[in-house]
Backbone as JSON, one array per atom type, in Angstrom:
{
  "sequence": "XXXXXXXXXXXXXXXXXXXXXXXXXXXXXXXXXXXXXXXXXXXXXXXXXXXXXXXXXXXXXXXXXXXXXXXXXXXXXXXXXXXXXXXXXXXXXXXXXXXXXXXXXXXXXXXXXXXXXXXXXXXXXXXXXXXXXXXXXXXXXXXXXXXXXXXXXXXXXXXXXXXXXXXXXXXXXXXXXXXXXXXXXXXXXXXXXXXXXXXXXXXXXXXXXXXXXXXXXXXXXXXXXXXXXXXXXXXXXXXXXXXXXXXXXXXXXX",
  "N": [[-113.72, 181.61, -48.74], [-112.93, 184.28, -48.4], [-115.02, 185.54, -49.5], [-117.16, 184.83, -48.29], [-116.8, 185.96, -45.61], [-116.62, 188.24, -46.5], [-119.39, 189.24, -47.58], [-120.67, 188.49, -44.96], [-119.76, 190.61, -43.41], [-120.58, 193.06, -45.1], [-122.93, 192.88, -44.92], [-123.61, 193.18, -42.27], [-122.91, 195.6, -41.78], [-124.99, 196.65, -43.34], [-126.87, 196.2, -41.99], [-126.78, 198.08, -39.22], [-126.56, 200.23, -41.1], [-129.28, 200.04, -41.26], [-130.74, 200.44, -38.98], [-129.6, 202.67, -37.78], [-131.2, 204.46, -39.56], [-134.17, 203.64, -39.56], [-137.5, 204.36, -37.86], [-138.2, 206.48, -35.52], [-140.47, 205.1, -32.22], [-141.85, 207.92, -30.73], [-143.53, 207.92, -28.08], [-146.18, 211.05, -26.75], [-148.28, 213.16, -24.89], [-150.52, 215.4, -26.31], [-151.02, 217.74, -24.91], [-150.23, 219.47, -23.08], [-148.99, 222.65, -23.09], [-146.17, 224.74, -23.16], [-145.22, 222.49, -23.96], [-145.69, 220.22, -24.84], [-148.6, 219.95, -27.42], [-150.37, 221.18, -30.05], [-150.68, 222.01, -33.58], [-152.46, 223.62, -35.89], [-153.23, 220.55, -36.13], [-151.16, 218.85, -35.8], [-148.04, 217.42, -34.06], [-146.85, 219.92, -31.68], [-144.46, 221.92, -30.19], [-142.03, 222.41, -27.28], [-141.07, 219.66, -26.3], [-141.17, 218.6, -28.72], [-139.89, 219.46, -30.6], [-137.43, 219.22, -29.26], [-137.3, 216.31, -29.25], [-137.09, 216.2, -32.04], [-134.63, 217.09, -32.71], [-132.85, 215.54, -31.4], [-133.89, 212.94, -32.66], [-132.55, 213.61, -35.29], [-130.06, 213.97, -35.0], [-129.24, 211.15, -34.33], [-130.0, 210.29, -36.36], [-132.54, 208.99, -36.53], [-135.6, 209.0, -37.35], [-138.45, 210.46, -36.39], [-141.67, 209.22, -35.12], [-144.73, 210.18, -33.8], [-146.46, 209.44, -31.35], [-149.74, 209.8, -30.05], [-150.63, 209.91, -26.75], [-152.77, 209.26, -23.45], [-151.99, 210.76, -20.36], [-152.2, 208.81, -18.09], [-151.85, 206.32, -18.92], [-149.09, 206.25, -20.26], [-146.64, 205.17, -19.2], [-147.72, 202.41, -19.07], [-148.46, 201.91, -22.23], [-145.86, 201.99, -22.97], [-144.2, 200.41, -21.82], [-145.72, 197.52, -22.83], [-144.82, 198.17, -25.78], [-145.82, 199.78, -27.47], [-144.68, 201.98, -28.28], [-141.23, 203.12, -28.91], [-140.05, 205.01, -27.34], [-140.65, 207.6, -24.48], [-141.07, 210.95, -24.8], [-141.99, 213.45, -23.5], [-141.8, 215.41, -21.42], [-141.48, 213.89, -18.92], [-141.24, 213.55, -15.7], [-137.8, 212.16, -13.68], [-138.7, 210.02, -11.75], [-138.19, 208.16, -8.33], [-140.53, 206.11, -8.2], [-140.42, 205.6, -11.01], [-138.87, 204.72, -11.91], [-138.74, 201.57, -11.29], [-140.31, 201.23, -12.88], [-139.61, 201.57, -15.43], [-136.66, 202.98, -17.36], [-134.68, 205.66, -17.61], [-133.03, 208.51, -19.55], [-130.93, 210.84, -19.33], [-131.38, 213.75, -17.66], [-133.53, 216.58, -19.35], [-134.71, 219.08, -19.47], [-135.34, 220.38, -16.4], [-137.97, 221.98, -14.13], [-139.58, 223.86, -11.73], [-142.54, 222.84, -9.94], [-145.61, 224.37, -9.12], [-148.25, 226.49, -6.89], [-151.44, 226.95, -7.98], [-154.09, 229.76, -7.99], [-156.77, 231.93, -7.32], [-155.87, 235.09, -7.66], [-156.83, 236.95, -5.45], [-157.07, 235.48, -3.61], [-155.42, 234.53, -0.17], [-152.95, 232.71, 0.1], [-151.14, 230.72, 1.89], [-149.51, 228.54, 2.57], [-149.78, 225.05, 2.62], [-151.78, 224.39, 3.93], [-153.7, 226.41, 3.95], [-155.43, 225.57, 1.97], [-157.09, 223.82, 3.01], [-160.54, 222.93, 2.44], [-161.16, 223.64, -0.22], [-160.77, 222.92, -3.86], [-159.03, 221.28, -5.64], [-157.48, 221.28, -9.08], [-155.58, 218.25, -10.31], [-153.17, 216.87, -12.75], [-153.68, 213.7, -13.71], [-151.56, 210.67, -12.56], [-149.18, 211.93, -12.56], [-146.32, 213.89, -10.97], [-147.52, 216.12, -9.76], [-149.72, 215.46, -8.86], [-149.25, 213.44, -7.07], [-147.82, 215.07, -4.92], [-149.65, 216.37, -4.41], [-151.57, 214.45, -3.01], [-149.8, 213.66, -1.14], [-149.67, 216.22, 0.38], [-151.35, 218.1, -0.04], [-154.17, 216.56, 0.28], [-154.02, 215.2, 2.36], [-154.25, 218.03, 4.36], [-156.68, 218.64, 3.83], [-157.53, 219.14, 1.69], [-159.68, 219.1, -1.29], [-159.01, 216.82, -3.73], [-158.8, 216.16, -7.06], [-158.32, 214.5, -9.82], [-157.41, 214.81, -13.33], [-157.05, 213.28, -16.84], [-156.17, 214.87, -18.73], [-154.01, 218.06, -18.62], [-155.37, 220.25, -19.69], [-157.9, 219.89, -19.61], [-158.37, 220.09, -16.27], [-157.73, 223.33, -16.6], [-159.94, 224.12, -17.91], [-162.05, 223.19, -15.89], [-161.17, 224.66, -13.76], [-161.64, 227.37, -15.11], [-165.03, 227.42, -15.55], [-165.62, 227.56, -12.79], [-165.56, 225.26, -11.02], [-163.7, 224.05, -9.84], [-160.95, 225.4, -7.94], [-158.31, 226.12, -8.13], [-155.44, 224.93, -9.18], [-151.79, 222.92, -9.14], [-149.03, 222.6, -10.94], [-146.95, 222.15, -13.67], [-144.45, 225.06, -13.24], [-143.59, 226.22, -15.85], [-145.72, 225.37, -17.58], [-148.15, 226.03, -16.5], [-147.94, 228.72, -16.84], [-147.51, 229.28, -19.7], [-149.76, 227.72, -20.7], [-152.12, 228.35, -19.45], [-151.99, 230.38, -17.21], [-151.38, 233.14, -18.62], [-153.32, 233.24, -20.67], [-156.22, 234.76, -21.78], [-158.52, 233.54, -20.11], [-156.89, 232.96, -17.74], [-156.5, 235.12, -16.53], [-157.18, 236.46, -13.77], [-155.65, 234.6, -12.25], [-152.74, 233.42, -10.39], [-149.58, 232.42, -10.0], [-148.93, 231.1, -6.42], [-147.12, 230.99, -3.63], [-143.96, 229.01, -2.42], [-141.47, 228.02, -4.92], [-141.71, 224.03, -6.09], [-139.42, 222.19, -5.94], [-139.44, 219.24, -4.75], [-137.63, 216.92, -3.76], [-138.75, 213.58, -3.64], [-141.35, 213.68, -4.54], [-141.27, 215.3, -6.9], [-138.62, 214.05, -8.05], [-136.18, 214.25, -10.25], [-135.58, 216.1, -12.43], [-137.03, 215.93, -16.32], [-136.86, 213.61, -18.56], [-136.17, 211.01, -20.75], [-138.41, 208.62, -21.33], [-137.75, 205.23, -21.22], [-137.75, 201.93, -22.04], [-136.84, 199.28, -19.46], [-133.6, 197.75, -20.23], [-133.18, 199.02, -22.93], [-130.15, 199.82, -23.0], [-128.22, 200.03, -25.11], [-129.62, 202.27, -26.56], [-130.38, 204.45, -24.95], [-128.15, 205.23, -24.15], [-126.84, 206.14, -26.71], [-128.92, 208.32, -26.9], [-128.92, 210.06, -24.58], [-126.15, 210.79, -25.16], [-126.59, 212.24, -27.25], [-128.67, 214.39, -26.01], [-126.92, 215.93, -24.56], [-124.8, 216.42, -26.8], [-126.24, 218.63, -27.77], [-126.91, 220.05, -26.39], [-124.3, 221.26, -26.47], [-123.67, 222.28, -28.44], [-125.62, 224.33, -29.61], [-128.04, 224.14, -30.76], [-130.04, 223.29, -28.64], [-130.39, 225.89, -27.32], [-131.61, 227.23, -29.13], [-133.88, 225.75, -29.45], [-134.72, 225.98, -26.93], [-135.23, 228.88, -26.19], [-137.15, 229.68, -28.5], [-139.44, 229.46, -27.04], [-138.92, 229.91, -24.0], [-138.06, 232.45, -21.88], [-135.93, 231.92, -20.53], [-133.21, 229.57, -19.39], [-134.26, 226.5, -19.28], [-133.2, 224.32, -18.71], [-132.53, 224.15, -16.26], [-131.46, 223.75, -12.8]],
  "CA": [[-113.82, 182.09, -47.34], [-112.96, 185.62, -48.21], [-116.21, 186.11, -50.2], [-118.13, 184.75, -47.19], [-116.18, 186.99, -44.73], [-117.56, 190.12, -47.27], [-120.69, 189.34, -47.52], [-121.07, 189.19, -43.41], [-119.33, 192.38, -42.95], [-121.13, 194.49, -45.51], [-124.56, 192.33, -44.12], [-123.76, 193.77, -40.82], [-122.77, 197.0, -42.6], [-126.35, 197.13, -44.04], [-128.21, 196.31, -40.48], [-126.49, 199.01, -38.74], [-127.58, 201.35, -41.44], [-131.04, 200.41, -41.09], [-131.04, 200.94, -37.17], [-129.58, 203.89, -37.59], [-132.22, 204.9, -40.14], [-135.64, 203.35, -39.15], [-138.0, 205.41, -37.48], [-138.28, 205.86, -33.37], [-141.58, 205.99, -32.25], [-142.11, 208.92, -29.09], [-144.85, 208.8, -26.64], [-146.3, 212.1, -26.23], [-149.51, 214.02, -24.18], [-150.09, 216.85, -26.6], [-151.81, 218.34, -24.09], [-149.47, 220.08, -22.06], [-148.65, 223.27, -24.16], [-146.03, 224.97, -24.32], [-144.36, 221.44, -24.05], [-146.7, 219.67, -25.93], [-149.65, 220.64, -28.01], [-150.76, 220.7, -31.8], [-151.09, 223.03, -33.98], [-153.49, 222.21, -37.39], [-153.38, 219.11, -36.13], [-150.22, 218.54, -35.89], [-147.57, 217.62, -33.17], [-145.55, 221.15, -31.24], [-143.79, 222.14, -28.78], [-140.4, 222.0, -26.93], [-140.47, 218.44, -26.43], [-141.61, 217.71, -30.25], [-138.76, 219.95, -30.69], [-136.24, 218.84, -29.08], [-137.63, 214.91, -29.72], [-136.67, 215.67, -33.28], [-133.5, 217.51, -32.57], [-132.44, 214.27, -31.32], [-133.66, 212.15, -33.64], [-131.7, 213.71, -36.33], [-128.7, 213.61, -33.6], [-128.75, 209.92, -33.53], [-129.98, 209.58, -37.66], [-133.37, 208.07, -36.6], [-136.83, 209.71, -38.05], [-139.31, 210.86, -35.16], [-142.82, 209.17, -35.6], [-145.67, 210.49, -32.8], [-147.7, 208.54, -31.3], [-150.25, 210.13, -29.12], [-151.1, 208.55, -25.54], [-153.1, 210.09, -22.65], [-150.73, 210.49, -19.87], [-151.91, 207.89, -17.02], [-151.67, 205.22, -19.82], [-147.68, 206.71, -21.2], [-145.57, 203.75, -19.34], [-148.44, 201.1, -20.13], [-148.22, 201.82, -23.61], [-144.53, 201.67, -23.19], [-144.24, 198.51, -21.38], [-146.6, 197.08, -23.85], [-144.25, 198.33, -26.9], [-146.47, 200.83, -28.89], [-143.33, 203.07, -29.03], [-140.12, 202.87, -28.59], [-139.59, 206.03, -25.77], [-141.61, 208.73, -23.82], [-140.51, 212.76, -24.6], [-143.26, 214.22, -23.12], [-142.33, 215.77, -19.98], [-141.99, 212.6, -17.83], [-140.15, 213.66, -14.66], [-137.49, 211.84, -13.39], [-139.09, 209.6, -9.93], [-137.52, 206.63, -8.0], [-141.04, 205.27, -8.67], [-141.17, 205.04, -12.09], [-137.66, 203.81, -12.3], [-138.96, 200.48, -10.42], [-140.67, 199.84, -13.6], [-139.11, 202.06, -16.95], [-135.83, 203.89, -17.12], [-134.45, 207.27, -18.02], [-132.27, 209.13, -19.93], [-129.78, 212.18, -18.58], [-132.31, 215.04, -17.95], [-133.19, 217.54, -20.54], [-135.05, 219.77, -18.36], [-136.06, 220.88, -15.03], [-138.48, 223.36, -14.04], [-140.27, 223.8, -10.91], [-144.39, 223.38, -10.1], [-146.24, 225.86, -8.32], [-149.56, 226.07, -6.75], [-152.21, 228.37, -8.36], [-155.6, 229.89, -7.53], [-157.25, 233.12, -7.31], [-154.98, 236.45, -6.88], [-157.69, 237.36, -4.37], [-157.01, 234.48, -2.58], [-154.68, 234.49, 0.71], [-152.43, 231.46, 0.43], [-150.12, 230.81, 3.42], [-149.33, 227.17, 2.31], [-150.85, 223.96, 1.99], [-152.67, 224.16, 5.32], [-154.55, 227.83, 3.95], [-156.32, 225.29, 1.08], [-158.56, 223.29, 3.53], [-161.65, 223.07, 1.99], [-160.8, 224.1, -1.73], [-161.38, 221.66, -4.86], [-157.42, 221.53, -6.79], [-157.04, 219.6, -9.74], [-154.17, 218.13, -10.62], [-153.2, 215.48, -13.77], [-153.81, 211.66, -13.28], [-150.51, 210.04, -12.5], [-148.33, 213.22, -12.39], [-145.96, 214.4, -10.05], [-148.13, 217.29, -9.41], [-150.75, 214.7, -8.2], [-148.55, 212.68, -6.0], [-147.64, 216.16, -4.47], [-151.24, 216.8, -4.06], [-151.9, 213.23, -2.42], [-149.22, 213.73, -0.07], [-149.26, 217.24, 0.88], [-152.89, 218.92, 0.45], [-155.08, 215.93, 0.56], [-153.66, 215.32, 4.19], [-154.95, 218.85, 5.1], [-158.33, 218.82, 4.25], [-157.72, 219.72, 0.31], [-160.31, 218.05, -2.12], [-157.89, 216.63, -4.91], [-159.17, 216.02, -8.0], [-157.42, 214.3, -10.88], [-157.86, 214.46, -14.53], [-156.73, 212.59, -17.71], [-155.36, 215.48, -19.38], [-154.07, 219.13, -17.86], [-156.34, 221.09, -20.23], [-159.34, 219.34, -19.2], [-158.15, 220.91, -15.49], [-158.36, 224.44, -16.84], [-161.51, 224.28, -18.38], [-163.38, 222.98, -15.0], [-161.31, 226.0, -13.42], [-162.46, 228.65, -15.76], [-166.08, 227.0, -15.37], [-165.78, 227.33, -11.31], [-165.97, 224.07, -10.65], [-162.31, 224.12, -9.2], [-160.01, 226.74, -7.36], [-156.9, 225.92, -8.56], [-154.22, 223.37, -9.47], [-150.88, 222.38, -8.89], [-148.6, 222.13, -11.97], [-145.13, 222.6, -14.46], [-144.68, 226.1, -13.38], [-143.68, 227.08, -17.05], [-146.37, 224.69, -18.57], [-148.92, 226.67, -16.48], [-147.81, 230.42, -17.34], [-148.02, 229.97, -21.07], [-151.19, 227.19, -20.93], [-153.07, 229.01, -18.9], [-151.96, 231.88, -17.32], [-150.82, 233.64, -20.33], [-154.43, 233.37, -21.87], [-157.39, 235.47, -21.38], [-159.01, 233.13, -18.79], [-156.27, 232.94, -16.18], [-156.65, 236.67, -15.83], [-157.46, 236.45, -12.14], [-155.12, 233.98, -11.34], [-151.58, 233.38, -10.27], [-148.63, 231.58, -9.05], [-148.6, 230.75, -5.35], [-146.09, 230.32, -2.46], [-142.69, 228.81, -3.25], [-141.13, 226.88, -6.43], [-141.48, 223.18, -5.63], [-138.76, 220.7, -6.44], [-139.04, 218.32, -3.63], [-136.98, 215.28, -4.82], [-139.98, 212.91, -3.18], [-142.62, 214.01, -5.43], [-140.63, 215.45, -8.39], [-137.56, 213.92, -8.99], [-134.6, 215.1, -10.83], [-136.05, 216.47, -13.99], [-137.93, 215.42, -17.02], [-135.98, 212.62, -18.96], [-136.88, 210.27, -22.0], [-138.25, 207.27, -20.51], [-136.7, 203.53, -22.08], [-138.33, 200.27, -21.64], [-135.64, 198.41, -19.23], [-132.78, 197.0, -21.22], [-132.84, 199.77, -24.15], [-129.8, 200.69, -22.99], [-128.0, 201.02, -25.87], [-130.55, 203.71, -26.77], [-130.65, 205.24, -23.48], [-126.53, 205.86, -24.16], [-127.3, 207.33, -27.87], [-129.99, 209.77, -26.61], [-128.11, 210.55, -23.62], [-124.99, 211.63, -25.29], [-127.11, 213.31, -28.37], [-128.81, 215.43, -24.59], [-125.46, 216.52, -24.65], [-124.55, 217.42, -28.14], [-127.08, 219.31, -28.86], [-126.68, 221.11, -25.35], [-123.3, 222.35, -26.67], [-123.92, 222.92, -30.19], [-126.16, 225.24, -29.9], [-129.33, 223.58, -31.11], [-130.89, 223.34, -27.75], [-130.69, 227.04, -26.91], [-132.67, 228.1, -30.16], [-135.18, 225.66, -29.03], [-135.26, 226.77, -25.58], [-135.07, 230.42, -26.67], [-138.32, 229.59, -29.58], [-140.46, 228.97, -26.08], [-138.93, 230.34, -23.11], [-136.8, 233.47, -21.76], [-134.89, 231.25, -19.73], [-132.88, 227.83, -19.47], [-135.37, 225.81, -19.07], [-132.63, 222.8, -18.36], [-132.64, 224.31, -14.49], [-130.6, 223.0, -11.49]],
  "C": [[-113.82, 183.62, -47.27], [-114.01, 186.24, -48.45], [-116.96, 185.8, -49.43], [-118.06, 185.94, -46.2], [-116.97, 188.32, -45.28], [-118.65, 190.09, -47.2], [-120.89, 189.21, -45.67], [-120.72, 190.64, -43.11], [-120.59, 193.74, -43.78], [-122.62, 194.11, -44.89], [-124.79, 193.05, -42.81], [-123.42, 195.41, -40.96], [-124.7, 197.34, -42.87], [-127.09, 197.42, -42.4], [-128.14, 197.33, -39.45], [-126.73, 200.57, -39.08], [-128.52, 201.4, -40.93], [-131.41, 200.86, -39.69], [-130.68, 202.31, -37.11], [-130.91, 205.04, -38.28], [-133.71, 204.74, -40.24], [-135.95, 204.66, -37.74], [-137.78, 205.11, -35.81], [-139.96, 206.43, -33.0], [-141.84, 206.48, -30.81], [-143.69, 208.69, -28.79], [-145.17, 210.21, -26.47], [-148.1, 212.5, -26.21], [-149.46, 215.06, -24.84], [-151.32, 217.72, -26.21], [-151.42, 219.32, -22.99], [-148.61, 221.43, -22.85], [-147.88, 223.98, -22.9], [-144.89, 223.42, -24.76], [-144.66, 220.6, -25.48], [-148.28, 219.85, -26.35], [-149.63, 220.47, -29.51], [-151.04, 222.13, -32.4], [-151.01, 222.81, -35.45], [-153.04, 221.35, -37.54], [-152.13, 218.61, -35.94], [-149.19, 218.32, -34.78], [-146.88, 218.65, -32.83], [-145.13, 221.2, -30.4], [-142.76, 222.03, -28.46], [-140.24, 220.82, -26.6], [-140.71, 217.83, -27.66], [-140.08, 218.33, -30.62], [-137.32, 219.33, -30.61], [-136.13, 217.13, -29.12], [-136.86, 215.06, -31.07], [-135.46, 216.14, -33.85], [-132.63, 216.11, -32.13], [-132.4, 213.29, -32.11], [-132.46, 212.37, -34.54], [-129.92, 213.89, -35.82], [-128.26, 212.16, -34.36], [-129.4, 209.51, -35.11], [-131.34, 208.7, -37.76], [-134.33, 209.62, -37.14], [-137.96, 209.19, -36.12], [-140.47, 210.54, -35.73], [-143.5, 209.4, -33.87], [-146.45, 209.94, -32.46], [-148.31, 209.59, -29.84], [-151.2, 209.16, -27.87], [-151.68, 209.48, -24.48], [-151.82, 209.37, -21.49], [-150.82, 209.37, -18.68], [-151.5, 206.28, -17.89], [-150.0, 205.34, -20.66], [-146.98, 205.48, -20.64], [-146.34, 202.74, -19.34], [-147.9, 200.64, -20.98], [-146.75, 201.59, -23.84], [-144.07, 200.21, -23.26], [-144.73, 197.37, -22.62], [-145.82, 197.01, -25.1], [-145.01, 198.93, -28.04], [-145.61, 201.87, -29.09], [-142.16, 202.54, -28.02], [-139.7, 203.93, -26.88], [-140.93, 207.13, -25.34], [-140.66, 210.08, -23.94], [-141.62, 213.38, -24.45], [-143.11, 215.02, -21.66], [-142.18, 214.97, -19.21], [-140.68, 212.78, -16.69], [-139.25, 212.43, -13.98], [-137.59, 210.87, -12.09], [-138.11, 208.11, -9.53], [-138.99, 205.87, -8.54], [-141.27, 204.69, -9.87], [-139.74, 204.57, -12.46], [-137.68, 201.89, -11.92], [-139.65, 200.18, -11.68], [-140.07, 200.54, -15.26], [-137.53, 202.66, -15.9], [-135.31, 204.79, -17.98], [-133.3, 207.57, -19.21], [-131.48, 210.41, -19.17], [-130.9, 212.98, -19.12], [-132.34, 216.11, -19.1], [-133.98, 218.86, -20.38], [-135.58, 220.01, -17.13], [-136.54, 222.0, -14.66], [-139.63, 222.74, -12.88], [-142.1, 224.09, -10.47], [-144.37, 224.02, -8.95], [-147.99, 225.46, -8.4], [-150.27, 227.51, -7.44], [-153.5, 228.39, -8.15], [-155.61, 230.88, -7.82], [-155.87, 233.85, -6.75], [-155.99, 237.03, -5.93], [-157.42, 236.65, -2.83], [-155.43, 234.55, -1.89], [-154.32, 233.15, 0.85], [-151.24, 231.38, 1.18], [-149.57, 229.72, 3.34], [-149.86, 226.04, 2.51], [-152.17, 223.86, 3.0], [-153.96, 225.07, 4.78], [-155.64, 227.25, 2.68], [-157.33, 224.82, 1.41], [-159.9, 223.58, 3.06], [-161.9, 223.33, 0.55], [-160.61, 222.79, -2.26], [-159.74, 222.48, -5.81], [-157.65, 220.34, -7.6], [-155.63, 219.61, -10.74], [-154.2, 216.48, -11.88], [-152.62, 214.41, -13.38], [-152.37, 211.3, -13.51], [-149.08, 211.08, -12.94], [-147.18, 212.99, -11.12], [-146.74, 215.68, -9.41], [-149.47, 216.33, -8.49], [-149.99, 213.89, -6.74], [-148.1, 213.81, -4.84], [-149.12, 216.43, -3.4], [-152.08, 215.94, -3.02], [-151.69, 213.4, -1.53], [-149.23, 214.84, 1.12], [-150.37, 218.32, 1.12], [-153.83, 218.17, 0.81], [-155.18, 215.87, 2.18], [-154.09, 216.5, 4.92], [-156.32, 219.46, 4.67], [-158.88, 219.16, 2.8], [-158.48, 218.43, -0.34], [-159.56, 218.02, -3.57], [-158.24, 215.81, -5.35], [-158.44, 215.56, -9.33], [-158.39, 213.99, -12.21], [-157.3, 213.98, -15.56], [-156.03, 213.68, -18.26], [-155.09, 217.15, -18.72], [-154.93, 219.99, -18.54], [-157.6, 220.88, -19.82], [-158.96, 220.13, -17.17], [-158.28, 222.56, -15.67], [-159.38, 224.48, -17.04], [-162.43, 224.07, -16.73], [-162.03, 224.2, -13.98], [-162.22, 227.07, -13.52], [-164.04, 228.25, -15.69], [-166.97, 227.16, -13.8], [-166.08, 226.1, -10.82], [-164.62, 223.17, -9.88], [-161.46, 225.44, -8.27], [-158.99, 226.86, -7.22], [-156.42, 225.0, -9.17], [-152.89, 223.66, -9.01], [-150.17, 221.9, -10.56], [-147.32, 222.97, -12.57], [-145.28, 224.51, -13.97], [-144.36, 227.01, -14.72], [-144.63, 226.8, -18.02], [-148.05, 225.89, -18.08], [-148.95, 228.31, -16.83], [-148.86, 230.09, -18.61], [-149.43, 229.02, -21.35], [-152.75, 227.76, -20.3], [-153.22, 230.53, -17.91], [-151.56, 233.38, -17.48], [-152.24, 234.39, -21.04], [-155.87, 234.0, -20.98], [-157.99, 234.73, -19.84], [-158.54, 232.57, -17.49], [-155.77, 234.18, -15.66], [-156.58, 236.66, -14.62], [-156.94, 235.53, -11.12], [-153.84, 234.09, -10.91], [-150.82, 232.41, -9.3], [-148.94, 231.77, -7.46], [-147.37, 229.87, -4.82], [-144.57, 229.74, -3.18], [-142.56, 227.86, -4.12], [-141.5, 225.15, -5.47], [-140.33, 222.11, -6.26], [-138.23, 219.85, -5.71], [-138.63, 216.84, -4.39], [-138.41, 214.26, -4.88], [-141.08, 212.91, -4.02], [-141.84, 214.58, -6.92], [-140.04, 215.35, -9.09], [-136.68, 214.58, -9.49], [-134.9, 215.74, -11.92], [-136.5, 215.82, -14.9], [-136.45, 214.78, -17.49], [-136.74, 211.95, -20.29], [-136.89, 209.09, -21.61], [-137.77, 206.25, -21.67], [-137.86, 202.71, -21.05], [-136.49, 199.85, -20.64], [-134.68, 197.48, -20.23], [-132.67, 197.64, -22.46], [-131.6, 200.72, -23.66], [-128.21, 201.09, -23.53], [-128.58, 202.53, -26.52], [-130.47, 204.54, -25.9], [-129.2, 205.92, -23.44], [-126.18, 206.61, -25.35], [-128.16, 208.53, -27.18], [-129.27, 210.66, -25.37], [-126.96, 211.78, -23.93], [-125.37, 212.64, -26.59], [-127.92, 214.55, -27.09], [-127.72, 216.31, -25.33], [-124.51, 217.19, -25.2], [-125.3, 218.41, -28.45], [-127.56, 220.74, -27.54], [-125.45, 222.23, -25.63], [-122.86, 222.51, -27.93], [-125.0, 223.99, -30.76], [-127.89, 225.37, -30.45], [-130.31, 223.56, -30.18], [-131.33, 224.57, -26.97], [-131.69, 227.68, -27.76], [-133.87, 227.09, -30.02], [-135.79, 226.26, -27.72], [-135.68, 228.25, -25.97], [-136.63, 230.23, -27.89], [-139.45, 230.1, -28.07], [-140.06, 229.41, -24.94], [-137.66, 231.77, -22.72], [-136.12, 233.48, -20.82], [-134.38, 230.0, -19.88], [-133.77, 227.44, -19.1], [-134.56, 223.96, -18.46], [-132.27, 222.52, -16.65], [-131.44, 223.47, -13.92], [-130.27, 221.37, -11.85]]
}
């Protein structure tokens, strides 16, 4: 009986390794620089960052799977990875079908267009072509709040594909992360002529509480590891030298 007893214990000894040590596989849009993006080929950014600051938190290995972003809680649902670190703001709607982790930052969007251009708020866009990314909060924003006054709102599969039909004229703005748009676009030669507009937005309604690491419902032992690795790695010092790699501010906001 005793030699049965051992062999369960160290059996359940072993399986607890392996969970701790099998891989986790993240969701991520690396399309959203300086969050997410590639560089030779490869996954970067402050949420690859701090994705694998966690991992090694919680003893798991970070594998990437890339997903465009109206398809990220599909693919979840579905089970082609285990979580989403990409940016995925906090909403009541998307809690109705995934759920979260304890925020790991917040940062407010902003509308942008021409510095020529006289913007007075959403009313002063009437007639202007914004595009904003497919199944966003920046879109749901855009739905609610410019479409209603006369704004033609435009959504696209990925936010880079939105610059480009900017810089092309084939747009006159967007709506988006206000730190994702500095350094993605106007940072770089061809958002010379543009700039932030009007005030920060972080209307709960449209943006939620901050970005989070989405969970399939019911991962939530995982959801209480990642949570409290947030946490460690907020006051150990690890999450300031990523923030600090990429921005010259908290970036974990209000």
């Amino acid at each position: 009986m005793k030699k049965l007893l051992l062999a369960v214990v160290l059996g359940a000894l072993g399986t607890v390794s392996f969970a701790q040590g099998k891989d986790l596989k993240v969701a991520i849009d690396p399309t959203y620089e300086p969050f997410t993006y590639k560089v030779d080929g490869k996954p970067a950014g402050f949420d690859v960052d701090i994705a694998n600051a966690l991992c090694e938190q919680i003893k798991r290995k970070c594998v990437f799977v890339e997903q465009s972003w109206d398809s990220m809680i599909p693919g979840l649902m579905a089970r082609k990875y285990d979580v989403i670190i990409s940016s995925m703001s906090i909403t009541e709607d998307r809690m109705k079908q995934i759920d979260f982790t304890d925020k790991y930052y917040n940062t407010p969007s902003r509308v942008v267009t021409k510095k020529a251009f006289n913007y007075t708020g959403p009313a002063s866009l009437k007639g202007k072509k914004i595009g904003v990314l497919k199944a966003s909060t920046q879109e749901k924003y855009a739905l609610g709040e410019l479409k209603t006054v006369g704004v033609d709102v435009v959504s696209y599969e990925a936010q880079d594909q939105v610059y480009l039909d900017i810089r092309a004229g084939r747009l006159d703005g967007t709506v988006a992360d206000h730190v994702e748009v500095t350094g993605g676009f106007l940072g770089k030669p061809e958002g010379k002529d543009y700039e932030l507009k009007g005030d920060e937005l972080f209307i709960p309604k449209y943006f939620g509480a901050g970005a989070g690491i989405g969970l399939r419902k019911g991962q939530d032992a995982l959801k209480t590891e990642l949570s409290a690795a947030i946490k460690t790695i907020r006051g150990n010092g690890v999450y300031k030298k990523i923030n600090d790699k990429y921005f010259k501010f908290d970036v974990y906001g209000k």
